[in-house]
PASE-833506 format. One record per residue: z, x, y of N, C-alpha, C in turn; residue number from 1. Coordinates in nm, 2 decimals. Layout:
N
Z:X:Y:Z:X:Y:Z:X:Y:NUM
...
END
This chain:
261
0.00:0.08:-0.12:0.00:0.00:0.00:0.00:0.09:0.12:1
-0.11:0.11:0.19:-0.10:0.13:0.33:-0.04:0.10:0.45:2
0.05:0.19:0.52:0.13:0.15:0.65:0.05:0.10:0.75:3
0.15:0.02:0.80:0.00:-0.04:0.94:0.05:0.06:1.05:4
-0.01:0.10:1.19:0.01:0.15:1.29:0.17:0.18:1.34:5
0.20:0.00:1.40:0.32:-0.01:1.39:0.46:0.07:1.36:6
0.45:0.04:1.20:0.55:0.17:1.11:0.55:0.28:1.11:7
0.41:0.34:1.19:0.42:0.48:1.17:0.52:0.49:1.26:8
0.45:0.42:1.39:0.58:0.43:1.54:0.67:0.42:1.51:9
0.74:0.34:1.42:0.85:0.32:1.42:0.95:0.44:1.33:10
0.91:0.48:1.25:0.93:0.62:1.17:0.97:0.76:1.29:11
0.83:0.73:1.36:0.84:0.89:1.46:0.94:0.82:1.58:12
0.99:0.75:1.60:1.09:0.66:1.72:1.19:0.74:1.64:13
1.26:0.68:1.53:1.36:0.70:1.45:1.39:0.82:1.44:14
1.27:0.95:1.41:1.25:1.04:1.40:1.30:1.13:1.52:15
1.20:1.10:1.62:1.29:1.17:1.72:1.49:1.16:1.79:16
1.47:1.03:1.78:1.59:0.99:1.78:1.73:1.07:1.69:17
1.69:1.06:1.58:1.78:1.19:1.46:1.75:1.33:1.55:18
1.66:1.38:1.61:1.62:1.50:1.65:1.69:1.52:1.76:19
1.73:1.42:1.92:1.77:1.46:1.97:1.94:1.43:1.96:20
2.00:1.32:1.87:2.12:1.33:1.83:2.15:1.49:1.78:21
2.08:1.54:1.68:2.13:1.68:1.62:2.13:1.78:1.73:22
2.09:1.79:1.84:2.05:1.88:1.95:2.17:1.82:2.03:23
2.23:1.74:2.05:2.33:1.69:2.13:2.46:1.75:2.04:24
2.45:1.71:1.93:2.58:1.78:1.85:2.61:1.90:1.83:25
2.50:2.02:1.84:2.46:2.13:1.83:2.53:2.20:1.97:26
2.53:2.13:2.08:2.58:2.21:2.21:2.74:2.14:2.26:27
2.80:2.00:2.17:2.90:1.97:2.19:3.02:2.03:2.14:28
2.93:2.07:1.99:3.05:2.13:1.84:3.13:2.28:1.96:29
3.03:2.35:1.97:3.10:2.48:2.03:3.16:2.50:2.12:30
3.13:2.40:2.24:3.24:2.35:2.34:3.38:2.29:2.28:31
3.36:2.18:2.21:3.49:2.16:2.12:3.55:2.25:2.06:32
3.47:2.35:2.01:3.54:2.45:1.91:3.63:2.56:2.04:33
3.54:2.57:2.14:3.61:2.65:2.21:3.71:2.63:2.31:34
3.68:2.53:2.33:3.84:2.42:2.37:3.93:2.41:2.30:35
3.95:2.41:2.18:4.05:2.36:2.06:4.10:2.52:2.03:36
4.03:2.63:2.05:4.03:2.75:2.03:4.14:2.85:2.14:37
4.30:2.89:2.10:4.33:2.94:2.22:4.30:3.07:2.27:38
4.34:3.09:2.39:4.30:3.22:2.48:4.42:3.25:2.52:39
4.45:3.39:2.53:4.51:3.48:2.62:4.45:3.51:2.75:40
4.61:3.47:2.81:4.57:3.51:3.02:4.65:3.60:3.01:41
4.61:3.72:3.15:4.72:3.80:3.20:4.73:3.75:3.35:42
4.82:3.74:3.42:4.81:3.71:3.51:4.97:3.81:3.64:43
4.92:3.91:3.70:5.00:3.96:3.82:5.06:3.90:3.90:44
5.21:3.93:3.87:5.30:3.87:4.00:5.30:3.92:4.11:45
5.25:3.92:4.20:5.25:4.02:4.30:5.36:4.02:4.44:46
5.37:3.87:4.48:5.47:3.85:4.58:5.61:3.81:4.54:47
5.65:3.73:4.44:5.75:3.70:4.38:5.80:3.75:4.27:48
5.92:3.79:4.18:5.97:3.73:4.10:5.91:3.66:3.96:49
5.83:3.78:3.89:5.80:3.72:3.77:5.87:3.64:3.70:50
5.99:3.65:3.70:6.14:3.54:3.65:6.12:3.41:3.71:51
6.13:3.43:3.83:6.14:3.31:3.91:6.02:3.20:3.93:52
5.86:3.29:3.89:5.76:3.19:3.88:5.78:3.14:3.71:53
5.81:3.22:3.63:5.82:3.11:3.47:5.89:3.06:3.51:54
6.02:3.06:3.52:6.08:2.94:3.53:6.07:2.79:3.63:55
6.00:2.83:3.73:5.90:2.76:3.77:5.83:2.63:3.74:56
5.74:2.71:3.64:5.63:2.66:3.59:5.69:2.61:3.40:57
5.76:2.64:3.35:5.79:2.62:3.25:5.82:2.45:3.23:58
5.86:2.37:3.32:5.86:2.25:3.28:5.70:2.18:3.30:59
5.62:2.25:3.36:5.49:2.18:3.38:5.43:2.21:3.26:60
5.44:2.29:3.15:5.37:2.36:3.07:5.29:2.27:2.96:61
5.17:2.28:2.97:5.10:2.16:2.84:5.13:2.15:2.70:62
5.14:2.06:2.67:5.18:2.09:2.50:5.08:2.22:2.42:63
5.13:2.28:2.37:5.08:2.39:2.29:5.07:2.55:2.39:64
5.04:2.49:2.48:5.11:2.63:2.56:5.22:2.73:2.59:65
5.16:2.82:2.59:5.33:2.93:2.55:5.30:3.04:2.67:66
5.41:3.04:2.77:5.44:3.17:2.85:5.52:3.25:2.86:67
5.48:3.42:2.87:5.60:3.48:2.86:5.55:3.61:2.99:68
5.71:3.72:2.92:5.70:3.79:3.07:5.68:3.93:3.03:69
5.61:3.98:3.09:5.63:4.15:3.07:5.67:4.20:3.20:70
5.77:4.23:3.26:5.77:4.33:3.39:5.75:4.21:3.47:71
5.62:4.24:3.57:5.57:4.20:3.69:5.46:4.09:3.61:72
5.43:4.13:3.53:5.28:3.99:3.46:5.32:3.89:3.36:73
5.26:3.78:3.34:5.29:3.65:3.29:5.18:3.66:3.23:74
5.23:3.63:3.06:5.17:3.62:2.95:5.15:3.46:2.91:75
4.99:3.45:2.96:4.99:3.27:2.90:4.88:3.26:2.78:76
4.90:3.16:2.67:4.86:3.12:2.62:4.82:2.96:2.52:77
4.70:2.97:2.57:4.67:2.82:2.50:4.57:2.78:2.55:78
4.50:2.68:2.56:4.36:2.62:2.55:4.34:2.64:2.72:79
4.21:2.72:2.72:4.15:2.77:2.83:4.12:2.64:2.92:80
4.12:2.53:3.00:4.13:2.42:3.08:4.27:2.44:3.09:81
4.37:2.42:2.99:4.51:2.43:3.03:4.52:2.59:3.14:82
4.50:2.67:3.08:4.52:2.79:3.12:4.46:2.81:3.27:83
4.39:2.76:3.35:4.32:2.75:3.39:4.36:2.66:3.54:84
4.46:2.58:3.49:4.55:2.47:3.56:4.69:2.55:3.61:85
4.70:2.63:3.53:4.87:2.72:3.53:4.85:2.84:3.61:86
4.72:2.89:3.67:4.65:3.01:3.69:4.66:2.89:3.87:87
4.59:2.83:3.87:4.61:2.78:4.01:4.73:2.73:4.09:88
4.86:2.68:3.97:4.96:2.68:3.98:5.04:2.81:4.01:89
5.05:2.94:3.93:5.09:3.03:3.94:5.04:3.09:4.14:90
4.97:3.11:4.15:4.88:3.13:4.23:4.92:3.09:4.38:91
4.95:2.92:4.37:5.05:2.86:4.46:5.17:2.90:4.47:92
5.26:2.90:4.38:5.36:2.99:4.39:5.42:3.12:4.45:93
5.28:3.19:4.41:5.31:3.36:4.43:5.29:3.39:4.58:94
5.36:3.34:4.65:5.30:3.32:4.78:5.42:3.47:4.85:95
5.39:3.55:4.99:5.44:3.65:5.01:5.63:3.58:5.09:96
5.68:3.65:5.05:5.84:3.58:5.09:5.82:3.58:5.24:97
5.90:3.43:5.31:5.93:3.43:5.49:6.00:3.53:5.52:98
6.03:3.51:5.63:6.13:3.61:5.72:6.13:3.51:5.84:99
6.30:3.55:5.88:6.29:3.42:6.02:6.38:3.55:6.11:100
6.40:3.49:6.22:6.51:3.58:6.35:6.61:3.40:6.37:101
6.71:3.48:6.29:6.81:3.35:6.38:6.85:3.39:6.45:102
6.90:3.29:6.59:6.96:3.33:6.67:7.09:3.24:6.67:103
7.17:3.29:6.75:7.33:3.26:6.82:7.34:3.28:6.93:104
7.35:3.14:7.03:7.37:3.20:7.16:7.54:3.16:7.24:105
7.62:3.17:7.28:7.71:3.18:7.35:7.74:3.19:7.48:106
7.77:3.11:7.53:7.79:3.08:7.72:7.74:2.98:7.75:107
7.70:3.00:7.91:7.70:2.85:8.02:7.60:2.80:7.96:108
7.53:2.84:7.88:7.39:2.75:7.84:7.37:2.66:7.76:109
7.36:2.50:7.76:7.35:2.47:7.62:7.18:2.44:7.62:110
7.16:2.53:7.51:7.02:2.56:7.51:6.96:2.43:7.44:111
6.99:2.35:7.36:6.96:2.24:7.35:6.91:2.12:7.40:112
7.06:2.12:7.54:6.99:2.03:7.62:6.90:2.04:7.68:113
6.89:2.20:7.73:6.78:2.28:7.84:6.61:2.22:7.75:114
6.66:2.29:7.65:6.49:2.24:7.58:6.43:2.08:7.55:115
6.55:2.00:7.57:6.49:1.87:7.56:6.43:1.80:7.67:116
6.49:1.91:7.82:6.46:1.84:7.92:6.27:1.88:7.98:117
6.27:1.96:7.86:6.15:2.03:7.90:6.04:2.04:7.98:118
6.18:2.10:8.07:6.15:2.12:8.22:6.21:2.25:8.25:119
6.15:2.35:8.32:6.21:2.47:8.34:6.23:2.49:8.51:120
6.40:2.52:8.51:6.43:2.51:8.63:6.54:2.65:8.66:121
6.56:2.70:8.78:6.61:2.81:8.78:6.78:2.72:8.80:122
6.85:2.87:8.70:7.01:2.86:8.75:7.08:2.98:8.69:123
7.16:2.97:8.72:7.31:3.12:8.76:7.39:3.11:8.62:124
7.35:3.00:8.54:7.44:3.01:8.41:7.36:3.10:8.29:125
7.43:3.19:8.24:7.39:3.30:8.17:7.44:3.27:8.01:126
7.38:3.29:7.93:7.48:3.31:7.75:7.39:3.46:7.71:127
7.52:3.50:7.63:7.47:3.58:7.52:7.39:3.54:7.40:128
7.26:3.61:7.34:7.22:3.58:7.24:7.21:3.68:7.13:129
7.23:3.65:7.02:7.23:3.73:6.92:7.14:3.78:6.81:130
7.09:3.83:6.72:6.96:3.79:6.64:7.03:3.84:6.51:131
7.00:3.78:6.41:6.98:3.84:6.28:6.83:3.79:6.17:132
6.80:3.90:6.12:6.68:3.92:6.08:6.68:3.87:5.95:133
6.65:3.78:5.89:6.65:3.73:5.72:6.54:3.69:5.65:134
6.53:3.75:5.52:6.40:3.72:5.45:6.49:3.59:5.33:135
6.32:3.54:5.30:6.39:3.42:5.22:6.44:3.47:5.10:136
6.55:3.39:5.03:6.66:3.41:4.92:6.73:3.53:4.92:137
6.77:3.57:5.04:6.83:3.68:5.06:6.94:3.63:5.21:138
7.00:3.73:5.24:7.14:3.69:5.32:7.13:3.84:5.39:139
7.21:3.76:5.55:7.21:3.90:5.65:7.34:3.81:5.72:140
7.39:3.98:5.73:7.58:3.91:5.82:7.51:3.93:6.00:141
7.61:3.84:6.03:7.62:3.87:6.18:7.78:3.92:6.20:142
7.79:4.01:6.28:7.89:4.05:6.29:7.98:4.05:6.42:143
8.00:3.90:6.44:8.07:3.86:6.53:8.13:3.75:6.52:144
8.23:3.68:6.59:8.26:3.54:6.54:8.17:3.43:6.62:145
8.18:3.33:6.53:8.10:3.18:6.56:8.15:3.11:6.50:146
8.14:2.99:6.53:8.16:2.85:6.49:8.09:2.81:6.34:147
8.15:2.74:6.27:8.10:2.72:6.12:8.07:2.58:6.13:148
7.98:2.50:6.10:8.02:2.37:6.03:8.06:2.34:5.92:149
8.19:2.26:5.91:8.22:2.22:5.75:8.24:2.10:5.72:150
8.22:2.04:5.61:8.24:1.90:5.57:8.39:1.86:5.52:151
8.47:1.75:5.61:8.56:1.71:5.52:8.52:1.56:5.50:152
8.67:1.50:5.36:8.64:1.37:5.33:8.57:1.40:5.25:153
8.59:1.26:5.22:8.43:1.23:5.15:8.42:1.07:5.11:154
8.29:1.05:5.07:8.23:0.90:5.08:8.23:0.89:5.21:155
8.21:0.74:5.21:8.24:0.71:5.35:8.34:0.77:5.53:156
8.36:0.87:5.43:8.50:0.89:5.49:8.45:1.05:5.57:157
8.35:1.10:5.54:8.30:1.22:5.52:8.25:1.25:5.68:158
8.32:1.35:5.72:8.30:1.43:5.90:8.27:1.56:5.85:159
8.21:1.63:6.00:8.21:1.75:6.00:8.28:1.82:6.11:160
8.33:1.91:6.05:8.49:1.96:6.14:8.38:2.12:6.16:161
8.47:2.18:6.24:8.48:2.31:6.30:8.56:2.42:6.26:162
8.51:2.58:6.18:8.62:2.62:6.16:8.51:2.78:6.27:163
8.64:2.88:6.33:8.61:2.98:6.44:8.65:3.11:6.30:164
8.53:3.16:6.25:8.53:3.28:6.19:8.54:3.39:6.30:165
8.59:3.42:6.36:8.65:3.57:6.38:8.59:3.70:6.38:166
8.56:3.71:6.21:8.56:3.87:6.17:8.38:3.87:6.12:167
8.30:3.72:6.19:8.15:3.73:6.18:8.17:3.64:6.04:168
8.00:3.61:6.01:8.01:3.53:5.88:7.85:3.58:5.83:169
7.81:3.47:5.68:7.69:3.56:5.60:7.63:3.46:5.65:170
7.52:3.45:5.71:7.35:3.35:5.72:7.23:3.32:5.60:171
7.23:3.24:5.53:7.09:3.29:5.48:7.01:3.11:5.54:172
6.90:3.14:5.50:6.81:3.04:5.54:6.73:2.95:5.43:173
6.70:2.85:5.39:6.63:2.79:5.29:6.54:2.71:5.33:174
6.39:2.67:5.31:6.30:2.59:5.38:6.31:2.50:5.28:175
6.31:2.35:5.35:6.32:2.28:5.26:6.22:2.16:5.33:176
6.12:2.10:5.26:5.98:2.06:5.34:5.97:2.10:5.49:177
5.93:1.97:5.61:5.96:2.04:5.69:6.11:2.08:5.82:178
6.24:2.12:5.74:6.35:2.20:5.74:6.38:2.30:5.75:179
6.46:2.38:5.82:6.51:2.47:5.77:6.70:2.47:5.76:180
6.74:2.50:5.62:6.81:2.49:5.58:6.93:2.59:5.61:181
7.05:2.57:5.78:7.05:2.75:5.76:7.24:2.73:5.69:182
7.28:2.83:5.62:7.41:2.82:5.55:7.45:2.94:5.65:183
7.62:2.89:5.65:7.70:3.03:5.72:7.82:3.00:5.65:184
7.88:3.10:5.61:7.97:3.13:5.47:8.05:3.26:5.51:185
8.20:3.20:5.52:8.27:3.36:5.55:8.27:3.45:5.40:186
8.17:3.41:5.34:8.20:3.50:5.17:8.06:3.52:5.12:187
7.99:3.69:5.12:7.83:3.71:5.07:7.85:3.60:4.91:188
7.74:3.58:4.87:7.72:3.46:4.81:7.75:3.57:4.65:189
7.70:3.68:4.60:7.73:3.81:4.49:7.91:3.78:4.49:190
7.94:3.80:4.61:8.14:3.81:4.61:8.16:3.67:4.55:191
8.12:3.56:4.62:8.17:3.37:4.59:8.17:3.46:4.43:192
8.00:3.46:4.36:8.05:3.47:4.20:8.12:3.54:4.13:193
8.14:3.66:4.20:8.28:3.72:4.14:8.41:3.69:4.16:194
8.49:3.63:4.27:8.55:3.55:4.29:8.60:3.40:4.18:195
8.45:3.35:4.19:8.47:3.22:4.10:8.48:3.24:3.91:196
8.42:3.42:3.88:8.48:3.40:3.73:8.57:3.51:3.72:197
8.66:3.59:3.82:8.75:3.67:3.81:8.88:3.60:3.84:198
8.97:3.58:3.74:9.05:3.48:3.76:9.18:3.54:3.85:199
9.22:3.67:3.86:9.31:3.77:3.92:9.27:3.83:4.05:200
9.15:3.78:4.14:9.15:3.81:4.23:9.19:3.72:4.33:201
9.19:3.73:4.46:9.26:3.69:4.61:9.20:3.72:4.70:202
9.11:3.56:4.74:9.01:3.63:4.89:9.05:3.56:5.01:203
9.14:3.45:4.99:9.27:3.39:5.10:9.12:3.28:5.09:204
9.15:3.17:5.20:9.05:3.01:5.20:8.90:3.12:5.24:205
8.79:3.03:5.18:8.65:3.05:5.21:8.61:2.94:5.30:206
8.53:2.99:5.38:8.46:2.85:5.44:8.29:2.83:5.43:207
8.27:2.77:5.42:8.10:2.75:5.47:8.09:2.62:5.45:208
7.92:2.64:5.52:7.83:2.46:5.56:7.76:2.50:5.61:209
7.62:2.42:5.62:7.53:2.38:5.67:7.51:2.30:5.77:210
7.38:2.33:5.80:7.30:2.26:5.93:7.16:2.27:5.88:211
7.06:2.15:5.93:6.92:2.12:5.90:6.86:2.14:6.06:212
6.81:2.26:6.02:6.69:2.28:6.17:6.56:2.31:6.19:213
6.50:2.22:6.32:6.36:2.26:6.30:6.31:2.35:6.35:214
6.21:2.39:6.29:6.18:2.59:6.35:6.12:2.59:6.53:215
6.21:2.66:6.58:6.15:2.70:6.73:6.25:2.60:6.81:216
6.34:2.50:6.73:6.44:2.38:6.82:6.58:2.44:6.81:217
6.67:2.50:6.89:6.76:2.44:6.95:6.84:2.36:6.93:218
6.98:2.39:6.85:7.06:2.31:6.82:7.23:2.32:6.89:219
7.27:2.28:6.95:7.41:2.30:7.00:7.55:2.23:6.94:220
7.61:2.33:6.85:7.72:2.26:6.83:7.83:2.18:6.93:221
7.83:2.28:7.05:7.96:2.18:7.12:7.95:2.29:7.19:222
8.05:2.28:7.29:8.14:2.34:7.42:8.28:2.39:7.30:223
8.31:2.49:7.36:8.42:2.58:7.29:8.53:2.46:7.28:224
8.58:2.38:7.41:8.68:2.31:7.39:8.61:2.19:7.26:225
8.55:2.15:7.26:8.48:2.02:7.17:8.51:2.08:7.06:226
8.45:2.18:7.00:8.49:2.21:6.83:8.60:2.33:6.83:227
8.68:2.32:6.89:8.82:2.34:6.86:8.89:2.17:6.85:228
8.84:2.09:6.89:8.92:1.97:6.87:8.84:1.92:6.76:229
8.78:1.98:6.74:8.72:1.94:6.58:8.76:2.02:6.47:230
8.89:2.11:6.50:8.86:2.19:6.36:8.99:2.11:6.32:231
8.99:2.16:6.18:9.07:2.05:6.05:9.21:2.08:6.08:232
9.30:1.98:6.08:9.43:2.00:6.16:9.53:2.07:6.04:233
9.46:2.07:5.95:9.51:2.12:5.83:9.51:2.30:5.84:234
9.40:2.33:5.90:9.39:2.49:5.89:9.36:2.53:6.08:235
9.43:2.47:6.12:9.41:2.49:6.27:9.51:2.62:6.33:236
9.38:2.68:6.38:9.44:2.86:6.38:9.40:2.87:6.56:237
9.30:2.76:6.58:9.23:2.77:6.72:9.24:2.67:6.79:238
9.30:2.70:6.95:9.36:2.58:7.03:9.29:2.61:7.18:239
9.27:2.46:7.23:9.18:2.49:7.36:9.08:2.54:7.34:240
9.02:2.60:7.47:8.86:2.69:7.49:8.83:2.62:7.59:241
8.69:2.66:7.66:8.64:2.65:7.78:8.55:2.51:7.74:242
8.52:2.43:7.82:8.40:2.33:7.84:8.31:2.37:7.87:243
8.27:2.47:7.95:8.16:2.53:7.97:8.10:2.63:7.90:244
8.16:2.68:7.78:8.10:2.76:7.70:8.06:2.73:7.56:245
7.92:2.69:7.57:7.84:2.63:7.45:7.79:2.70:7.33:246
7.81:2.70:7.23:7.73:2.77:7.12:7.63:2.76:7.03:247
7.52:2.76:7.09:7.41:2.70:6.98:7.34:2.80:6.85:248
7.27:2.73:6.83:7.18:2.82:6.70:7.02:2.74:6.71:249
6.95:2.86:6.68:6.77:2.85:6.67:6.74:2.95:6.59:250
6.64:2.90:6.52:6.49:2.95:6.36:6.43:2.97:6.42:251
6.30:3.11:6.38:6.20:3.08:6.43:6.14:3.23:6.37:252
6.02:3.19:6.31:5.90:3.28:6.25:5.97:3.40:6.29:253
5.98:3.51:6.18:6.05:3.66:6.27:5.91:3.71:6.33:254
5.78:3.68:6.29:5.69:3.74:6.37:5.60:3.66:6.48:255
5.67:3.53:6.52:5.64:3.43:6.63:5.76:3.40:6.71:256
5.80:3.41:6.81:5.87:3.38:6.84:5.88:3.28:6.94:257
5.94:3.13:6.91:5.92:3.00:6.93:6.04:2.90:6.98:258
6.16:3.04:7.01:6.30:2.96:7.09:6.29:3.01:7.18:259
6.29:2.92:7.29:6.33:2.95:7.47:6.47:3.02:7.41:260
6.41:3.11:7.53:6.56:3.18:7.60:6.65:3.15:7.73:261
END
């Protein structure tokens, strides 16, 4: 029996069809295979803390992915797309550490209000200002006294009192979106931990607290008289002070400099 026209067509349709399926599966298999297939990254810490980026990135980690540390380089392993994702991650992270200039200023000035009026006008009232120079996660003393803020209470009940360090205190800074986070602590933060698991040592009360500032702004705690009537009547060592003598604090880029003087 002879095929009519038709069937042949429909043979070479079919035909080709099988031809270009196998040509489709031919260039998909090895992409699969090599996706499913893992790879070794190396990847350079260069601004940070090899420690500090795995641990980092270790909760984001894709299933079947494994990181580890040599020195300065991060050992990854696992399916190249994954790897590939952790590599732009890493990347973000490794970014070069801040540096800020805090300042401390002291006297007729409250530089706070001066910069909100922002208006610049001449006058005869003068403050000292002070600088200390700090890179991020690290700590620099000023070595004078100032004003601390500290938290008492708590719940609802929770103020911020005043205590007058004396003999200077430690600064460090933390950015926290757009914040900056600054701590002042009569105790370097290395001492607090030795302190807190040496059970035989004696460093008499510690103080510290916080303040949220934004970079290049001007913050004034009070007039000397104002946070002496704010320090905790519990540890009150400091009585009176002047109304006219203000003590503020300002952040700002150590290589921009963005607080009025």
């Amino acid at each position: 029996m002879r095929l009519q026209p038709k069937s042949y067509k429909c043979y070479f349709e079919l035909g080709r069809a099988v031809f270009l399926l196998l040509l489709l599966v031919q260039c998909i298999v090895p992409e699969a295979r090599a996706e499913s297939a893992h790879k070794i990254q190396l990847i350079e810490v260069k601004h940070r803390s090899a420690t500090e980026i795995m641990a980092a990135i270790k909760p984001h980690l894709p299933k079947g992915t494994v990181v580890s540390q040599q020195n300065q380089t991060l050992v990854l392993s696992g399916k190249p797309s994954n790897l590939e994702q952790l590599a732009v991650l890493i990347d973000a992270l490794d970014q070069p550490l801040l540096s800020w200039r805090v300042l401390f200023a002291q006297g007729q000035v409250n530089f706070q209000a001066v910069q909100q009026k922002s208006v610049r006008h001449y006058s005869t009232a003068r403050s000292e200002v002070f600088e200390v120079l700090i890179r991020e996660a690290s700590e620099a003393r000023l070595e004078r006294g100032f004003w601390v803020p500290i938290q008492t209470g708590v719940g609802q009940y929770r103020e911020t009192a005043y205590e007058w360090l004396a003999s200077g205190l430690w600064v460090r800074v933390k950015p926290v979106g757009d914040q900056l986070i600054l701590s002042l602590s009569s105790q370097q933060t290395e001492q607090k931990k030795t302190n807190t698991t040496s059970l035989s040592s004696f460093s008499g009360r510690q103080y510290e607290g916080e303040v949220a500032l934004q970079l290049g702004q001007w913050t004034t705690f009070g007039s000397e008289a104002e946070l002496a009537a704010q320090t905790p009547n519990a540890s009150r060592r400091y009585v009176g002070g002047s109304k006219s003598e203000f003590y503020s604090v300002c952040i700002e880029a150590s290589d921009k400099p963005t607080c009025p003087r």
